[in-house]
Structure formats: structure tokens, C-alpha cells
DSSP file (Angstrom, degrees, kcal/mol; ACC not computed):
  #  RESIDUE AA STRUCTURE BP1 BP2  ACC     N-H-->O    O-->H-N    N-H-->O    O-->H-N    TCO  KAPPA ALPHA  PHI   PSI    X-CA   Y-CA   Z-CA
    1    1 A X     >        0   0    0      0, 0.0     4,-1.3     0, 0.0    37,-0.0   0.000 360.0 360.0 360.0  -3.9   -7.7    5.7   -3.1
    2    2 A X  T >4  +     0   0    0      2,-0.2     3,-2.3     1,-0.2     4,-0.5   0.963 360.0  58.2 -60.7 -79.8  -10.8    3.0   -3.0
    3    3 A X  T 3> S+     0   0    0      1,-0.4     4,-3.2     2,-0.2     5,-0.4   0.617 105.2  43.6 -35.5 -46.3   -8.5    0.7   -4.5
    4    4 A X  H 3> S+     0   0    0      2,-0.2     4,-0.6     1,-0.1    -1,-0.4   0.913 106.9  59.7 -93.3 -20.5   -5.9    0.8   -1.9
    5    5 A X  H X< S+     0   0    0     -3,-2.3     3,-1.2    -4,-1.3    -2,-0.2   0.972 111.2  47.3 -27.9 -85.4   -8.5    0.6    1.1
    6    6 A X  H >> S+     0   0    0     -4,-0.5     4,-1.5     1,-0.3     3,-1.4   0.753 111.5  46.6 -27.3 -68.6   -9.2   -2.5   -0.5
    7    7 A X  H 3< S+     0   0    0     -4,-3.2    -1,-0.3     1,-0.3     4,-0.2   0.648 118.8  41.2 -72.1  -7.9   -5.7   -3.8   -1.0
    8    8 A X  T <X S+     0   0    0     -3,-1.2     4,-0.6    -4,-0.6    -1,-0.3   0.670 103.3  61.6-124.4  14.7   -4.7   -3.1    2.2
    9    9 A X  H <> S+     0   0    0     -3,-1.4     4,-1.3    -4,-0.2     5,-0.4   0.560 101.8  56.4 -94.3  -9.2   -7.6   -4.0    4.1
   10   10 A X  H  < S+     0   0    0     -4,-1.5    -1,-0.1    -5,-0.2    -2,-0.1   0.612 106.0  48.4 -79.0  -7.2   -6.9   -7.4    2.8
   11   11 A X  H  4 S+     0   0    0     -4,-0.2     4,-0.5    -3,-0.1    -2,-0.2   0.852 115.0  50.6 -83.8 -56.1   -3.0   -7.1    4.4
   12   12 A X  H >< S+     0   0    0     -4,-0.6     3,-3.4     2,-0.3     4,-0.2   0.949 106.8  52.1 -98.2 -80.4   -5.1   -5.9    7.7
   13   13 A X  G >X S+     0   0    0     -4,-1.3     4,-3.3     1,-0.3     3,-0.9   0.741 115.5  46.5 -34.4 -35.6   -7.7   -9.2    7.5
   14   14 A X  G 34 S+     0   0    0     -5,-0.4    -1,-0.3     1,-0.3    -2,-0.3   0.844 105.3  49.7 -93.8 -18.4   -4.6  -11.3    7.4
   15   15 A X  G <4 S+     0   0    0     -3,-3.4    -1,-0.3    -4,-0.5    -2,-0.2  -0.006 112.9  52.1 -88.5  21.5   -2.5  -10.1    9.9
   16   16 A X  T <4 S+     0   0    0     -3,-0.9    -2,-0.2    -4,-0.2    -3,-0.2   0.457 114.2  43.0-121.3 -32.6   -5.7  -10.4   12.2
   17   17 A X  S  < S+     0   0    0     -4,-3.3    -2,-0.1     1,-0.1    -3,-0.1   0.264 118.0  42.7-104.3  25.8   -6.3  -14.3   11.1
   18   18 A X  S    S-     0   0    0     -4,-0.2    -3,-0.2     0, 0.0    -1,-0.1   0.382 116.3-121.2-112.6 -27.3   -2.5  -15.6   11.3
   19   19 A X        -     0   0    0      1,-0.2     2,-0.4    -5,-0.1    -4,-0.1   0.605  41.0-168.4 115.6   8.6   -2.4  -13.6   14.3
   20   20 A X    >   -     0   0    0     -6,-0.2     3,-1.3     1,-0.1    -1,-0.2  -0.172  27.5-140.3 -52.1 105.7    0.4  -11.1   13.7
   21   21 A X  T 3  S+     0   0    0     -2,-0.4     4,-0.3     1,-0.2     3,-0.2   0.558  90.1  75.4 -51.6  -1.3    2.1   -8.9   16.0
   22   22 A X  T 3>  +     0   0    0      1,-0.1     4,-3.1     2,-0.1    -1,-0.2   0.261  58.8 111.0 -83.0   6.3    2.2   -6.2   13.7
   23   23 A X  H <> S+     0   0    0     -3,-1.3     4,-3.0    -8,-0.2     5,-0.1   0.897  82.3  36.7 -49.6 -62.5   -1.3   -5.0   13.7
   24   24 A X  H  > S+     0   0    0      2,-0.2     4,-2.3     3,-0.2    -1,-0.2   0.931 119.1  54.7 -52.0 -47.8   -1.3   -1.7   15.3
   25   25 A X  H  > S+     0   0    0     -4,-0.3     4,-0.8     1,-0.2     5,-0.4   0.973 115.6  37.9 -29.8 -89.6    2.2   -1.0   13.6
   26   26 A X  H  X S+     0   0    0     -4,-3.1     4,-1.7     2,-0.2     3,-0.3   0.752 118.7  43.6 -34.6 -38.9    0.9   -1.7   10.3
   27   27 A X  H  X S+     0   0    0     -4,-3.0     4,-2.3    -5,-0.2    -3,-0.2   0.958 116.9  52.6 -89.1 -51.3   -3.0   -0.1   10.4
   28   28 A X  H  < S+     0   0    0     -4,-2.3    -2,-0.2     1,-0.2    -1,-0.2   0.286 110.4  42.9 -85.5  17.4   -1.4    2.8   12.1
   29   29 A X  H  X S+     0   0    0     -4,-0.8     4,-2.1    -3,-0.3     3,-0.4   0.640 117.4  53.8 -83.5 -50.0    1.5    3.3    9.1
   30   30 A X  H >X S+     0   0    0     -4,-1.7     4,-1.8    -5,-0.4     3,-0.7   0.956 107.6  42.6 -54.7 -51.0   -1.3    2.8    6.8
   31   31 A X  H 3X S+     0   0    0     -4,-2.3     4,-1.3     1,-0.2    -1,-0.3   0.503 110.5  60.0 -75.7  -4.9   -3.6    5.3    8.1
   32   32 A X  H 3> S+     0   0    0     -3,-0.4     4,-2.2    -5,-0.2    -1,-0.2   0.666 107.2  44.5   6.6 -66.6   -0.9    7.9    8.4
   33   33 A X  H <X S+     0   0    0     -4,-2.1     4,-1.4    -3,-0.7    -2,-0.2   0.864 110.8  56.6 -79.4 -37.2   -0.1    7.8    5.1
   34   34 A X  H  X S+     0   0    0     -4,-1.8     4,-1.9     2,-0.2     5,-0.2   0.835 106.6  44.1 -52.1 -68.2   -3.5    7.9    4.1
   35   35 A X  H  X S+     0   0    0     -4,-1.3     4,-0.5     2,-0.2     3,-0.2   0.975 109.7  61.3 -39.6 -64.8   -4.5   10.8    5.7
   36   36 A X  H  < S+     0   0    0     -4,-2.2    -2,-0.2     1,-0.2    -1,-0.2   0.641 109.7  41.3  -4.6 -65.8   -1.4   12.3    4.5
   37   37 A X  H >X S+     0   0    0     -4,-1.4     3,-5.4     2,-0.2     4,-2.2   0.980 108.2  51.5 -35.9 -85.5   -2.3   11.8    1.2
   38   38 A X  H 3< S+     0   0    0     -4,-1.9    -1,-0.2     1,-0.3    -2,-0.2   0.736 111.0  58.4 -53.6 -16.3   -5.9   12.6    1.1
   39   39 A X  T 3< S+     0   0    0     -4,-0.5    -1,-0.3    -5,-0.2    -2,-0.2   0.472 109.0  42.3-110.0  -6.7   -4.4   16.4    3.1
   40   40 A X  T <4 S+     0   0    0     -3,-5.4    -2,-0.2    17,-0.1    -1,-0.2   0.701  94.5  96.1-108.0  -6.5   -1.9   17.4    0.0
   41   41 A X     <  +     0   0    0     -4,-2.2     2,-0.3     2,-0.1    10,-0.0  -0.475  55.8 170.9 -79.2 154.5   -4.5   16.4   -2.9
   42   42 A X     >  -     0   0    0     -2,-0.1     4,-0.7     0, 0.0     3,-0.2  -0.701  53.8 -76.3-141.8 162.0   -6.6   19.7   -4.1
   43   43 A X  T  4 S+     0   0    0     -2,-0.3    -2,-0.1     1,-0.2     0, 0.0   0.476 126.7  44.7 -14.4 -49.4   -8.6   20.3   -6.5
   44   44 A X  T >4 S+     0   0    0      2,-0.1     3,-0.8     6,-0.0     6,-0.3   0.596 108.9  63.8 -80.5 -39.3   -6.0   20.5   -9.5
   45   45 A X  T 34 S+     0   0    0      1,-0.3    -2,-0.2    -3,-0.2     9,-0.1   0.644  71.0  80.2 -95.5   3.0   -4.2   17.4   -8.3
   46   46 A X  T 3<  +     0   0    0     -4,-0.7    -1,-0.3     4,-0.1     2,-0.2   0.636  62.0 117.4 -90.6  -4.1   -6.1   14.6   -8.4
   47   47 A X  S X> S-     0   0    0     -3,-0.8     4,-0.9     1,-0.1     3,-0.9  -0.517  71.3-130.2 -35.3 127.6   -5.8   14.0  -12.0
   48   48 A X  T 34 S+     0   0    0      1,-0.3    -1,-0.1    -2,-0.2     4,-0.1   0.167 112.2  48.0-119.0  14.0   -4.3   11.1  -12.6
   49   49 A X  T 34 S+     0   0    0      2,-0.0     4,-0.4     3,-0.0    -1,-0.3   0.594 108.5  55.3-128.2 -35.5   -1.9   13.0  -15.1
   50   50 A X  T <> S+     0   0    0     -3,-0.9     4,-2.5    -6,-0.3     5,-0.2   0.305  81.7  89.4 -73.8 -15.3   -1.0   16.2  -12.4
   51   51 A X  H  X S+     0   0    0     -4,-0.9     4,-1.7     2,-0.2     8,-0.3   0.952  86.0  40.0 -83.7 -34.1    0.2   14.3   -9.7
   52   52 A X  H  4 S+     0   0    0     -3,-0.3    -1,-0.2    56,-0.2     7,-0.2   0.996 122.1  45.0 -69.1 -44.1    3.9   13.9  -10.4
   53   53 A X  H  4 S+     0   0    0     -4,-0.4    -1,-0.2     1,-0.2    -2,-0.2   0.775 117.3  45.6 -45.8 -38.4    4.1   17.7  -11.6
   54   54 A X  H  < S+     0   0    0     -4,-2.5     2,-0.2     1,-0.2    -1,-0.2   0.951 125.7  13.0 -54.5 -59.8    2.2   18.9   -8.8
   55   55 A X     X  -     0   0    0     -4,-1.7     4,-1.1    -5,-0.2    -1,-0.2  -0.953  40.7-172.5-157.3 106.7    3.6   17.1   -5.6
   56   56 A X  H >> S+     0   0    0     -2,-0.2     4,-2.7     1,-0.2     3,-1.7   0.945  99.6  65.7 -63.5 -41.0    7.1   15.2   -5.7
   57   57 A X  H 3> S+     0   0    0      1,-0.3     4,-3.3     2,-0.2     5,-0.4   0.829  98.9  42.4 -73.2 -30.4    5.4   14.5   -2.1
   58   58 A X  H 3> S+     0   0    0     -7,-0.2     4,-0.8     1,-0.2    -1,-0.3   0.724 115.5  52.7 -88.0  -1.2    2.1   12.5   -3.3
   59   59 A X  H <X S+     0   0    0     -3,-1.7     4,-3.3    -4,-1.1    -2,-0.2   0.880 102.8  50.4 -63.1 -40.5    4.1   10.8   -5.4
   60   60 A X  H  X S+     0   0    0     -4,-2.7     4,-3.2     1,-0.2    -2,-0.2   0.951 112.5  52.3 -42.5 -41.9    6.5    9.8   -2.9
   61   61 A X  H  X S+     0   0    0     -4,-3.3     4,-2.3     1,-0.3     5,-0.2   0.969 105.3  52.6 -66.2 -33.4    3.4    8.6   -0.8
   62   62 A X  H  X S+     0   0    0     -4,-0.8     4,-1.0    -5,-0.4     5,-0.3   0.937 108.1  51.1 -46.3 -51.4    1.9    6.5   -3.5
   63   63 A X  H >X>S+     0   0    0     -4,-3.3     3,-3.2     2,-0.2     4,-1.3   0.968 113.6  47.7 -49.9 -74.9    5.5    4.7   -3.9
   64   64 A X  H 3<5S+     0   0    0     -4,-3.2     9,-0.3     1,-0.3    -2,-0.2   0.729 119.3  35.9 -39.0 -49.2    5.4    4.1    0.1
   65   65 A X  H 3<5S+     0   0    0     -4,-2.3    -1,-0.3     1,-0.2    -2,-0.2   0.477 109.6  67.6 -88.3   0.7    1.6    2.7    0.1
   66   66 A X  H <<5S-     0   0    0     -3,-3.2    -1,-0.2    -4,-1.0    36,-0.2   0.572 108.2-131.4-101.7 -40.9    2.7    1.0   -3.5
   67   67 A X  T  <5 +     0   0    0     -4,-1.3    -3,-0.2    -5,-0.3    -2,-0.1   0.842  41.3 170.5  91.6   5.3    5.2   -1.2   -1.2
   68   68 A X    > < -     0   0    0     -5,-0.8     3,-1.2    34,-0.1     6,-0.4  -0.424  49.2 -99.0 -74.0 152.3    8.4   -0.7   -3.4
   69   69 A X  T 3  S+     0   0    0      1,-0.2     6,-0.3     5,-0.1    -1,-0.1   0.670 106.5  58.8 -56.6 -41.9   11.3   -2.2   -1.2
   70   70 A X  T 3  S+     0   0    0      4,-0.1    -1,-0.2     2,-0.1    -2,-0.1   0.596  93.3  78.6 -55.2  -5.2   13.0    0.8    0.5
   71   71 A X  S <> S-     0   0    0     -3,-1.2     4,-0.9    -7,-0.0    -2,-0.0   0.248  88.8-108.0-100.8-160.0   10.4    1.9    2.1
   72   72 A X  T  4 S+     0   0    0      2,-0.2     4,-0.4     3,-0.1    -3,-0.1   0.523 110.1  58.8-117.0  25.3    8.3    0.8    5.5
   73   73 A X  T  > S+     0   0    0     -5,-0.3     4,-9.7    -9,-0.3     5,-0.3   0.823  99.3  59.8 -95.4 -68.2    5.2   -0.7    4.0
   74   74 A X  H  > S+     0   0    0     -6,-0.4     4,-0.9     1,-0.3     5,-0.2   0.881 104.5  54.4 -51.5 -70.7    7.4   -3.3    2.0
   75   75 A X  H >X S+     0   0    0     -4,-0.9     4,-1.8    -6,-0.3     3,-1.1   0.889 108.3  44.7 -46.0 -42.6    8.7   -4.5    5.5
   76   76 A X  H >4 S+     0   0    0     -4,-0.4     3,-2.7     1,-0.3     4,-0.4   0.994 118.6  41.1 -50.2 -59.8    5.4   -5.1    6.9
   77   77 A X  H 3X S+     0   0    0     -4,-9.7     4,-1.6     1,-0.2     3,-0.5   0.724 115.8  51.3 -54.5 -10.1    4.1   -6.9    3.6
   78   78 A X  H << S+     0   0    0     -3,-1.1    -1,-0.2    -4,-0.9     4,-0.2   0.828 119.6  43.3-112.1 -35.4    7.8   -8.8    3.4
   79   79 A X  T << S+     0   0    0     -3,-2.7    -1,-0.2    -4,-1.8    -2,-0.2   0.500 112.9  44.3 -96.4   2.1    6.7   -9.6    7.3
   80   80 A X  T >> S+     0   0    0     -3,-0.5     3,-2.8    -4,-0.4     4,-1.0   0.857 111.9  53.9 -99.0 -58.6    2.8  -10.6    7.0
   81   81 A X  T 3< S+     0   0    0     -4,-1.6    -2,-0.2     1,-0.3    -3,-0.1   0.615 112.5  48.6 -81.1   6.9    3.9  -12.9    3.8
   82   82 A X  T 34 S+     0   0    0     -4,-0.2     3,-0.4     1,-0.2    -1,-0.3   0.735 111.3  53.9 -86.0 -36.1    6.9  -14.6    7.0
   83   83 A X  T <4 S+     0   0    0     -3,-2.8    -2,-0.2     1,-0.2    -1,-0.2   0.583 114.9  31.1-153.7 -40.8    4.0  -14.8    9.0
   84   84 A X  S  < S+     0   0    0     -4,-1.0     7,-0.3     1,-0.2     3,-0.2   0.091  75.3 121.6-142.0  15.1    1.6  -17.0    6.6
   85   85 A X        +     0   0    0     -3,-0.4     6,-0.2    -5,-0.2    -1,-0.2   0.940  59.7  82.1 -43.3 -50.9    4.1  -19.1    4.6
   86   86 A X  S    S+     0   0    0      1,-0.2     2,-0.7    -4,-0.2    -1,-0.2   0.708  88.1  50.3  28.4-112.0    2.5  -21.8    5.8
   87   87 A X     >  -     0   0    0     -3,-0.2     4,-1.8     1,-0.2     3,-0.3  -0.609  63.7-172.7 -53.8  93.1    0.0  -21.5    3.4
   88   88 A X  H  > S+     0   0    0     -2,-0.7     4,-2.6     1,-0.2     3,-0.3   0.938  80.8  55.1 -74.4 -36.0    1.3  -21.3    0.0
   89   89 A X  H  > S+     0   0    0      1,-0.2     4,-2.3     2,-0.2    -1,-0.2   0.756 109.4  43.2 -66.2 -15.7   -1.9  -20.6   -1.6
   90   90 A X  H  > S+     0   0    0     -3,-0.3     4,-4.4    -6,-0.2    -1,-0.2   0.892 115.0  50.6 -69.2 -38.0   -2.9  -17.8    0.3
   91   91 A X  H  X S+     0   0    0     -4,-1.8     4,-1.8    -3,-0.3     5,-0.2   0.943 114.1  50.6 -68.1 -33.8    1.2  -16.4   -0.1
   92   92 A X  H  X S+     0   0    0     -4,-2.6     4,-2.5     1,-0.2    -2,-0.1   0.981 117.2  39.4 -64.4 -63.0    0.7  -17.1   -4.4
   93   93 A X  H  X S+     0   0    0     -4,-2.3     4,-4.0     2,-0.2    -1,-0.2   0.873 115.4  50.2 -45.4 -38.2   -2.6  -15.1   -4.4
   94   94 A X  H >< S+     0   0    0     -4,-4.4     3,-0.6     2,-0.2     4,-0.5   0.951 112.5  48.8 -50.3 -75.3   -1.2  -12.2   -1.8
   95   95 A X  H >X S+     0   0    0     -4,-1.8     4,-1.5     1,-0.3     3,-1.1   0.648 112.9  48.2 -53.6 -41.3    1.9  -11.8   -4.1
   96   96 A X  H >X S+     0   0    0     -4,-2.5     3,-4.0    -5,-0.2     4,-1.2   0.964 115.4  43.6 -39.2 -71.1   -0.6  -11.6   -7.5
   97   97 A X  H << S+     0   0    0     -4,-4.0     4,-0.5    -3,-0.6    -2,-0.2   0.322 110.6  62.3 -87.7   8.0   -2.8   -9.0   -5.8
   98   98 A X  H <> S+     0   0    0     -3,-1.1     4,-1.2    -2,-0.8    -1,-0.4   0.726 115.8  26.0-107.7 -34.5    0.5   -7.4   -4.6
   99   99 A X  H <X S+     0   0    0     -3,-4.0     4,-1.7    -4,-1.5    -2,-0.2   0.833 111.9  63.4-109.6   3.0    1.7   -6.6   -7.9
  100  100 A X  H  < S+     0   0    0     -4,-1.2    -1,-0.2     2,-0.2    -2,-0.2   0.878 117.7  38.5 -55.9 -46.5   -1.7   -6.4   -9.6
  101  101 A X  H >4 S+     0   0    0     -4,-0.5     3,-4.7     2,-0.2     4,-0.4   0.951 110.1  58.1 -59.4 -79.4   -1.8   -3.2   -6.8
  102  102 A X  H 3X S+     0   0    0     -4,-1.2     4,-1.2     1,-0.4     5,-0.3   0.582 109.9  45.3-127.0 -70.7    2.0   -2.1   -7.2
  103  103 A X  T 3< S+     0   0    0     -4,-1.7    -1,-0.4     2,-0.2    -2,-0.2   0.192 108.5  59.0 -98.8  18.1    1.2   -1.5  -11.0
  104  104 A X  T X> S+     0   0    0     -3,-4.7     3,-1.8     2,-0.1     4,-1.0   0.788 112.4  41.7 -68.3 -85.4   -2.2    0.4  -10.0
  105  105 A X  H 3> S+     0   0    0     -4,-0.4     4,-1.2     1,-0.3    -2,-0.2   0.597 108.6  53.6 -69.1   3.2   -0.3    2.6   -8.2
  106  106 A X  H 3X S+     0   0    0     -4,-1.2     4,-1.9     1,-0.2    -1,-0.3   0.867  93.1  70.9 -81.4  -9.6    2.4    3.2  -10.4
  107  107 A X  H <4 S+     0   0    0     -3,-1.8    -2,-0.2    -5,-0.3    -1,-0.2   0.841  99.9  54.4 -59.6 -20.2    0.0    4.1  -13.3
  108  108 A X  H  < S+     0   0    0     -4,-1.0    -1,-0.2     1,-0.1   -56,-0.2   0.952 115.5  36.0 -57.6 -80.3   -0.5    7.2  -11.1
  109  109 A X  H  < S+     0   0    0     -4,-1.2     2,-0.4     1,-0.1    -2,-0.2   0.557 115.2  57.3 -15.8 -52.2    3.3    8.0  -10.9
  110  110 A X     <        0   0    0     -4,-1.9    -1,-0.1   -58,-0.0    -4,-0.0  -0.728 360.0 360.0-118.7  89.3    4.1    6.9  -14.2
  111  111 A X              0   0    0     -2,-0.4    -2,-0.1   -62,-0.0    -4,-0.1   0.775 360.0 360.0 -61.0 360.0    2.1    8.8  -16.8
């Protein structure tokens, strides 16, 4: 869970210096989920091998904070990276560090 602190405080930093109206939306999705998270893991399940067998539900959340498209995360980012076209170098790096992340958290998921 460091890792996605990380990757999403860097979402947070950037909708606070383009100036996005989606802050509170967005930090208060994140930290939702986040809690969420941190409140079904045990003892047993935080093995990086246990989690889909344990709880279809921390997987689910992983997908959600992961950013795959149905979900509401993937609007925000879809709406941060609207927001900062602008700047293409910033949008080339975001989109690396988005799917450098994306295949962090599936490696949970995905044994």
C-alpha cells in the first residue's frame, strides 16, 4: 500500500498545481478506498499470493485503486490527464507511471 500512496499522491499534487476541481472528489474516493482496504486485510491475507482466494472484495478494491476503466478512479485520472493536456510532457510521464502502477497492482490480483 506505500506504493499506491505514492502513485496517487502524485494524481493529488497535480490536481492541486493545474488547479482541478476535483480535489476533494478525488482525495476523498481515494481515502475511502484506502481505508477500506487496509479494514478487510488480516493477518493471513496480506500475502501477495492469498489475496484473490481470501477476499473477491480486496481484490475488487485493488482493481478500483488500479484505475481499470469501469470503475471511478479511471474517471478522475481520464479527468486530471483533460485537465493538464497542455503539457504533453507531464501527460507522457503520468501515463508511464500510470501503467508502471496498473501492473503493480495487478501483480497482486494476478498470481
Amino acid at each position: 500500500m506505500a506504493y499506491s500512496s505514492i502513485s496517487h499522491t502524485r494524481f493529488i499534487l497535480l490536481i492541486i498545481i493545474f488547479r482541478a476541481k476535483i480535489r476533494v472528489i478525488y482525495f476523498s474516493t481515494y481515502l475511502l478506498l484506502t481505508i477500506l482496504l487496509f479494514l478487510s486485510f488480516n493477518k493471513e491475507s496480506t500475502e501477495k499470493v492469498n489475496i484473490v482466494k481470501n477476499s473477491v472484495f480486496q481484490a475488487f478494491t485493488l482493481l478500483i485503486l488500479a484505475g481499470i476503466p469501469p470503475f471511478s478512479i479511471f474517471f478522475l485520472k481520464a479527468y486530471i490527464f483533460f485537465c493538464i493536456i497542455s503539457n504533453p510532457m507531464v501527460v507522457a510521464l503520468l501515463i508511464l507511471r500510470t501503467y508502471i502502477s496498473t501492473y503493480y497492482y495487478l501483480s497482486f490480483i494476478i498470481p
